[in-house]
N, C-alpha and C positions, 0 to 999 in steps of 0.2 A: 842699397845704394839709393839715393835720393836725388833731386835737384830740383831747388828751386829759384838757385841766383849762378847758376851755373856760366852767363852770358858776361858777367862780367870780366870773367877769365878767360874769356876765351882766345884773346889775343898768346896769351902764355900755350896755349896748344895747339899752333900751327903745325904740328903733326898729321891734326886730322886729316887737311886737307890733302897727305900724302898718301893717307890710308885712302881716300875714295880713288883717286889717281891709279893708287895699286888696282882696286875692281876695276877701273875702267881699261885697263893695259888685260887684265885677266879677258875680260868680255871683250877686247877687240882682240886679241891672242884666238879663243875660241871661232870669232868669226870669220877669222884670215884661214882656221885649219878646216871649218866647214867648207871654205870658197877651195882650198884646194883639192878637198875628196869629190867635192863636185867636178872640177877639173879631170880627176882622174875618170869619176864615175862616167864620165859624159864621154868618154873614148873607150867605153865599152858596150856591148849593143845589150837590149833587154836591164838598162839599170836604171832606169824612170822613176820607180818606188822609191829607191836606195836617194836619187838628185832631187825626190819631193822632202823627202825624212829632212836632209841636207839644208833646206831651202827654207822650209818650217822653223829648223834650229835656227839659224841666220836672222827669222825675222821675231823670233820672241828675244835673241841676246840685243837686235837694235831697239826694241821697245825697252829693254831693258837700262841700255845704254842713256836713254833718254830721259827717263827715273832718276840715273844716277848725277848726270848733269845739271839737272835741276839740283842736288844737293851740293852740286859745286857753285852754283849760282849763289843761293842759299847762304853757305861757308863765307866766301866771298864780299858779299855784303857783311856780313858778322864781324868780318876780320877789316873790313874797310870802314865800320860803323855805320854805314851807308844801308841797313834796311830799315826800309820804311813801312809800318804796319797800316794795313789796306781794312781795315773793317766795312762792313756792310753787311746787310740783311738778305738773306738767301734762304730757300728749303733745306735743311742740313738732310734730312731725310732722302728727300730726291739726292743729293752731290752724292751720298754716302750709295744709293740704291747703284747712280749709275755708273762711280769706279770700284764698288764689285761687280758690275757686269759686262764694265768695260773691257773688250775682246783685248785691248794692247798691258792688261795687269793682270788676265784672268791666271797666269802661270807666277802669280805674285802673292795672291787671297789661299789662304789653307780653304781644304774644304769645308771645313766648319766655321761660319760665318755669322753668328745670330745679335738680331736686332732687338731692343730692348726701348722701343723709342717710343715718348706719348706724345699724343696726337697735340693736344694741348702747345707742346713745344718744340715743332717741327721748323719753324723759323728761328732762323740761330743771327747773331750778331758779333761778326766776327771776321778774319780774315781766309777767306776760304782756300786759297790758294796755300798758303802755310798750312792750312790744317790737312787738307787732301796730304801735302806732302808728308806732314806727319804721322798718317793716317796708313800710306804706303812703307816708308821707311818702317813702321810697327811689323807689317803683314810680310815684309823683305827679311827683317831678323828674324820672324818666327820659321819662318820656311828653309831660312840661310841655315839656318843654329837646330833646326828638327833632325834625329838619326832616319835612317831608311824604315819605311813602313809605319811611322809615326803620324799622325795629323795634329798640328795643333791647332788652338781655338783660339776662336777672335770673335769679342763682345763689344757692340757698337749701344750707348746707354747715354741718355739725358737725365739726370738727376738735378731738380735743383737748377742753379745758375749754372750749371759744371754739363760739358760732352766729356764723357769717361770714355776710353780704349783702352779695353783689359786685353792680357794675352795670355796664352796658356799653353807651354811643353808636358807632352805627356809624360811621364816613367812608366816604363823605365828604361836606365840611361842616358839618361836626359843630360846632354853638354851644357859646358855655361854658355852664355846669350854671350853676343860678340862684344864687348866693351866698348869698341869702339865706336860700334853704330847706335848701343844704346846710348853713348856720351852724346851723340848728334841728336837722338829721338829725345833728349835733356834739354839740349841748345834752343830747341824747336819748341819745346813747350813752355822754354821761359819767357822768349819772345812773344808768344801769347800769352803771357801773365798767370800760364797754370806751372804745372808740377806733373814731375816722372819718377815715377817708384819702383825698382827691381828690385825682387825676393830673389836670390839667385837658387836657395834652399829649396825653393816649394817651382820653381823653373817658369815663375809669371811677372807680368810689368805690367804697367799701369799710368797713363794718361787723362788727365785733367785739365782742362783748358776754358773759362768761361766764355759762355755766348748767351 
């Protein structure tokens, strides 16, 4: 699967926006069922541990929640023609250092993380906001689409005119990657004027976007 004029069509796939809609009903569904075992738990004595666990979930699915909005936003613009690309000069390095360390994604980033970045071209020119999101939306399907006890890898790389974002499911077992959200991680990189490539065979994707 490829895309690199993916944007033009996208009026023909108002769908999608029904897919994010679906996650967002999913993660306010989880949050209403965490608010009420807290309810429960909190009319039992000695259950502090059980309404902390509770309370933890609650507040990574609203971080979560807030990731996903922003893809509505996003969409939105897409579908109204109404986004406007923001470039400007920023440390891509730094953005990249500090939403993997960012406490409200850290349950977003696999734990394999590795940077591949020259010093030389630490200043990127581009719009940063779309990239981070892009950047996120990559680390969400690998994590979303990985079986139990799997880690997958994520490679953050400056080549050239090009910020590359490789991704990588281990085998074995390895499900296919969500369509869906790789269609959107497509959307997002055409708007920056690169390209997204998914191997579904070998279970990697691949991001391109010039800065």
């Amino acid at each position: 699967m490829k895309s690199s004029t993916g944007v033009r069509d996208l009026p023909a796939d108002k769908w999608l926006i029904n897919d994010v809609f679906h996650e967002l009903r999913s993660m306010l569904s989880a949050i209403l069922s965490s608010v009420e075992l807290i309810e429960m738990y909190a009319a039992k004595p000695d259950s502090g541990g059980r309404i902390s666990r509770q309370a933890g979930s609650i507040k990574l699915q609203v971080m979560e929640l807030e990731f996903q909005l922003q893809n509505v936003k996003v969409i939105q613009d897409m579908l109204n023609a109404s986004q406007v690309i923001h470039r400007s000069h920023f440390n891509i390095v730094h953005m990249l250092e500090q939403l993997v360390e960012d406490e409200r994604y850290a349950h977003i980033f696999p734990a394999r993380v590795a940077f591949d970045m020259n010093d030389d071209r630490e200043i990127a020119f581009a719009d940063e906001q779309l990239l981070r999101q892009t950047v996120l939306n990559v680390a969400w399907c690998l994590n979303r689409n990985a079986t139990p006890g799997a880690t997958p890898e994520l490679k953050f790389s400056v080549n050239g005119e090009y910020f590359e974002l490789t991704g990588a499911l281990p085998a074995p077992g390895r499900p296919a990657l969500d369509q869906r959200m790789c269609r959107l991680i497509g959307y997002l990189a055409d708007l920056q004027g690169g390209a997204f490539e998914l191997n579904e065979a070998e279970g990697t994707l691949a991001v391109k976007v010039p800065v």
